[in-house]
C-alpha positions in Angstrom: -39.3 34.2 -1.4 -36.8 34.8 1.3 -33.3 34.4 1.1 -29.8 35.1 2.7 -26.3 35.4 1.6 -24.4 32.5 3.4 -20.6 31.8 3.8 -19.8 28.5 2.3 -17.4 26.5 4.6 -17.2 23.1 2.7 -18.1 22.4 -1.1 -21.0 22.1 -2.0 -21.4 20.6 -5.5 -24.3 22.4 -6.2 -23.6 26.1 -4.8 -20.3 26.3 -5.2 -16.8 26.0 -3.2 -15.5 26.7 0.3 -15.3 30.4 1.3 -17.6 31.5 -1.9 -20.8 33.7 -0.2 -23.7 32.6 -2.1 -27.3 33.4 -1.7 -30.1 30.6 -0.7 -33.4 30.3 0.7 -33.5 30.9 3.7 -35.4 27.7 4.7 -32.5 25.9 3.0 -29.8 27.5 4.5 -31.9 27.5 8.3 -33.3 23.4 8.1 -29.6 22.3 6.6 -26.8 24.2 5.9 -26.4 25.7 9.0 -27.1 23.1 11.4 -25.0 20.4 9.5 -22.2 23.2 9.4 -21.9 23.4 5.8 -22.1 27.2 5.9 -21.9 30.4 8.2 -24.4 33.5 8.4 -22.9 36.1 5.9 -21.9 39.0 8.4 -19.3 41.0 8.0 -17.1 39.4 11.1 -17.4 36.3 9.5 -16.5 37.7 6.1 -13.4 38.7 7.7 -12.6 35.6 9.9 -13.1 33.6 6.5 -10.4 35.8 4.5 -8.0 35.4 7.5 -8.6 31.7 7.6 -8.1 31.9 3.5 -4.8 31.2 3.7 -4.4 28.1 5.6 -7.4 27.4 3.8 -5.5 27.5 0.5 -2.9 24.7 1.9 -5.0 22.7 3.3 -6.7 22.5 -0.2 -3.4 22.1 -1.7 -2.4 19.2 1.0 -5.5 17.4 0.3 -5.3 17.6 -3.9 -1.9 16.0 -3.3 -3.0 13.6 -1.0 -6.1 12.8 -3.6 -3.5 12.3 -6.6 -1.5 10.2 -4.8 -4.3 8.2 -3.7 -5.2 8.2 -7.7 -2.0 7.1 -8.6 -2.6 3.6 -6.0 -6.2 3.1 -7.2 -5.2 3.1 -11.3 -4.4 -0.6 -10.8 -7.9 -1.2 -9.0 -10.4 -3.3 -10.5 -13.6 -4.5 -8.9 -14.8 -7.9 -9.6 -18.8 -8.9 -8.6 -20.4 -12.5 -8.7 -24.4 -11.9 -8.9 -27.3 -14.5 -9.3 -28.5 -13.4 -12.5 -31.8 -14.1 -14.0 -32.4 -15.5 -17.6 -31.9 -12.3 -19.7 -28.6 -11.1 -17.7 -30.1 -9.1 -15.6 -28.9 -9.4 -11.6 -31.5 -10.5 -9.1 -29.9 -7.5 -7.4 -28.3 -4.7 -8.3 -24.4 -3.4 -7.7 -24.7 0.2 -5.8 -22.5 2.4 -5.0 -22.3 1.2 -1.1 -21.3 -2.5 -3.2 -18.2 -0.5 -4.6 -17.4 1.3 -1.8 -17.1 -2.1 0.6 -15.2 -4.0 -2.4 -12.7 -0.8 -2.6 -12.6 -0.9 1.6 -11.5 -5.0 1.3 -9.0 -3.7 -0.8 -7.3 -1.6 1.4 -8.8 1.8 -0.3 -11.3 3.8 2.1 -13.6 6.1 0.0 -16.8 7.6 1.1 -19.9 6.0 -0.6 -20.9 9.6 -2.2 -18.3 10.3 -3.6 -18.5 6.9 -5.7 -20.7 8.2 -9.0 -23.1 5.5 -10.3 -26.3 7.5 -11.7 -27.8 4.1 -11.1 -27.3 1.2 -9.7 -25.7 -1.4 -12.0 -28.3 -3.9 -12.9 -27.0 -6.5 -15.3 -23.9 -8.7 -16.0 -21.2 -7.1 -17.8 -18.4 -4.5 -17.9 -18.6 -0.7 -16.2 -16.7 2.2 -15.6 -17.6 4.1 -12.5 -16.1 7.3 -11.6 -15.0 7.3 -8.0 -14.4 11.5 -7.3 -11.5 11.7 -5.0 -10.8 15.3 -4.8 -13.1 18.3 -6.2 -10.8 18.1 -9.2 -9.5 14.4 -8.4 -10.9 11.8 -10.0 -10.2 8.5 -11.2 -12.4 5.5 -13.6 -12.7 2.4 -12.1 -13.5 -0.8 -14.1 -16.0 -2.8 -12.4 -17.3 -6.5 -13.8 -20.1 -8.1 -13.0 -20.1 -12.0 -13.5 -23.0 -14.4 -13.0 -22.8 -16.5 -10.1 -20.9 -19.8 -10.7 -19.3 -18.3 -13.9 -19.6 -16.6 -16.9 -22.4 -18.2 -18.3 -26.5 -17.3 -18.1 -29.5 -19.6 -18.4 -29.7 -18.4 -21.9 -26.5 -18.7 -23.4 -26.3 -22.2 -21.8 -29.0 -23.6 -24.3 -27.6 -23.9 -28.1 -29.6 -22.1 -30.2 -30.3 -24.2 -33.5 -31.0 -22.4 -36.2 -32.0 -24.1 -40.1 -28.1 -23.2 -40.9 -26.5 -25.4 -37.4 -29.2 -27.8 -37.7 -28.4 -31.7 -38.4 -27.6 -32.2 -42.1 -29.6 -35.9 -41.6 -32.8 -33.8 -40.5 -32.6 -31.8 -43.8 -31.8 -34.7 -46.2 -35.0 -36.6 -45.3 -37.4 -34.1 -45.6 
């Protein structure tokens, strides 16, 4: 298999962090890496340019942390609230994605990109979550996210009183 040594210019959760020189394929670092400017052929010139750069590299990661707790600090008080036709067993007709949270978070004044919202899958039933939203490579904050039934917090189910031989009318058992 061939591969190349590549200069990583943005993280890459996967590889590894900005200005690490990691080897790929080379088909991987040809078809997307490189042409979505991700990461930088692995010469020696741009070795160098990269340790120059290192510096203000370092602040700018430093700006951005802060700017990622602060932004931490606002969201703690978030909570996301969903109303979803759901079917008879509580689960939604639907589903709550990640692109869901990230347009409730936007309505609330909070601008987050969709992937960086973690939801291994879409929420699919009524209830209460806890999705991580990451921030910040080492930012990251648990949002609580409820998903009611439409028209309340009642399903088809729990609408219908369940009798059992303990609830049922003491007249019905005294004439048997």
């Amino acid at each position: 298999m061939a591969t190349t040594n590549i200069l990583l210019r943005e993280d890459i959760e996967s590889l590894g962090g900005r200005g690490d020189i990691v080897r790929v394929r080379a088909g991987y670092a040809r078809n997307y890496l490189l042409p979505r400017k991700l990461a930088v052929e692995a010469t020696a010139s741009n070795v160098r340019q990269i340790e120059q750069e290192r510096a203000a590299l370092l602040r700018r990661e430093a700006r951005e942390r802060g700017g990622a707790e602060a932004q931490a600090a606002e969201m703690s008080k978030l909570r996301l609230n969903f109303e979803r036709r759901v079917g008879e067993h509580g689960i939604l007709y639907g589903s709550v994605t990640s692109m869901d949270i990230t347009e409730a978070m936007k309505q609330q004044g909070y601008e987050v990109d969709r992937r960086r919202v973690i939801l291994r899958e879409p929420i699919k039933e009524a209830g209460d979550f806890t999705v991580q939203v990451r921030l910040h490579r080492e930012v990251s904050i648990d949002i609580p996210v409820t998903v009611t039934p439409e028209g309340g917090a009642r399903t088809a189910k729990a609408a219908e009183p369940v009798e059992t031989p303990e609830t049922a009318a003491p007249s019905e058992a005294a004439t048997e």
